[in-house]
C-alpha positions in Angstrom: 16.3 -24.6 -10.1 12.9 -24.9 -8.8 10.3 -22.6 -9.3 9.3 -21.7 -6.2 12.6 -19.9 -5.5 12.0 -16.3 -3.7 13.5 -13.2 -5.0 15.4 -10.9 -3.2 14.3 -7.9 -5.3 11.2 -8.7 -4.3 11.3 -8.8 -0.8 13.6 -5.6 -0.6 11.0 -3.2 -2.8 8.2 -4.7 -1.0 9.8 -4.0 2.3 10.9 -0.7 1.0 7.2 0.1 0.1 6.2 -1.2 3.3 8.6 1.3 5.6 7.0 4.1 3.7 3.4 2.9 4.1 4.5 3.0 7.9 6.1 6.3 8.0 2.8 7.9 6.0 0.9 6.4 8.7 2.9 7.4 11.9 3.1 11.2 9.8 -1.1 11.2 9.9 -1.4 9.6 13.9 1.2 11.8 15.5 -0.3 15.2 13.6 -2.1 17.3 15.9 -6.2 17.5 14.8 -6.2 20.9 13.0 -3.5 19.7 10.7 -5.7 18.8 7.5 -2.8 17.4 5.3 -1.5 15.2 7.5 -3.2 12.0 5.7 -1.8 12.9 2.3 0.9 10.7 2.3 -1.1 8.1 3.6 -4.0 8.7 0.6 -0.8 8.9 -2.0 0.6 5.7 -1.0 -2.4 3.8 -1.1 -3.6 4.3 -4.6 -5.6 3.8 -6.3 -7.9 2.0 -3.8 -8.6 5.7 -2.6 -10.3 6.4 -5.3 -12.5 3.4 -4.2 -12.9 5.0 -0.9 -13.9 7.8 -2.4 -16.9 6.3 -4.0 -17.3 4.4 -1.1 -17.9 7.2 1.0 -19.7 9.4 -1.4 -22.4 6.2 -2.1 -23.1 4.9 1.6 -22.8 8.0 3.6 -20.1 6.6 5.8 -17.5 9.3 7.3 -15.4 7.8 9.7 -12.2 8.4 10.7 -11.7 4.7 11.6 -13.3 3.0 8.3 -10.9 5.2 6.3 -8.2 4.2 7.9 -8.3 0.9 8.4 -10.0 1.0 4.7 -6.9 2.6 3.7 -4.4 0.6 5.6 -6.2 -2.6 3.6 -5.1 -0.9 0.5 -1.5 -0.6 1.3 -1.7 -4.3 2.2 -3.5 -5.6 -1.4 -1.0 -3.2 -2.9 1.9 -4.7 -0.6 1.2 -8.1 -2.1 0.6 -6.9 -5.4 4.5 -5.0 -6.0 5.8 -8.8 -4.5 3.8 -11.3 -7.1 4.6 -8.7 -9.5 8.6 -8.6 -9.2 8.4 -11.6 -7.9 6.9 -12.5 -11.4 9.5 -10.6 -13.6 12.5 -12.3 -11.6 10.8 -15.2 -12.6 11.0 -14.1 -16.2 14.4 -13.0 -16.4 16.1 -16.0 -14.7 14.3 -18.4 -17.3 15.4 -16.5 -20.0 19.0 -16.7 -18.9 
């Protein structure tokens, strides 16, 4: 068995993670303007790389709509690749110790 094998679990939570990042995102573009809650799920799924963007924002001064987002969407993606080395990593473990 070679070690580069990839693990199932792994691509199913990440994908699971993924089609929520997407619906928290589609939830915040399709909400009307005076609807100030609509990012919450986007903020929620992206942590905890909001609470850089919070000091972020609060040091530099920047308050855009588009740097947040896209700052945010980054997030999802470190965090994306993070939940796959991770369970990637434990399948790892478990199938050795087998």
């Amino acid at each position: 068995m070679t070690d580069k094998k990839i693990s199932k679990a792994a691509i199913i939570l990440t994908g699971i993670y993924l089609l929520l990042v997407v619906a928290a995102f589609s939830l915040m573009l399709m909400a009307k303007q005076d609807e100030s809650l609509a990012g919450i799920y986007v903020v929620i799924v992206a942590m905890p790389w909001t609470i850089l963007l919070t000091w972020i924002t609060d040091t530099s001064g920047i308050d855009s709509f588009t740097f947040n987002t896209f700052f945010l969407a980054l997030g999802c993606i470190f965090n994306a690749v993070i939940i796959y080395l991770l369970i990637q990593f434990i399948a790892r473990l478990l199938s050795r110790s087998t």
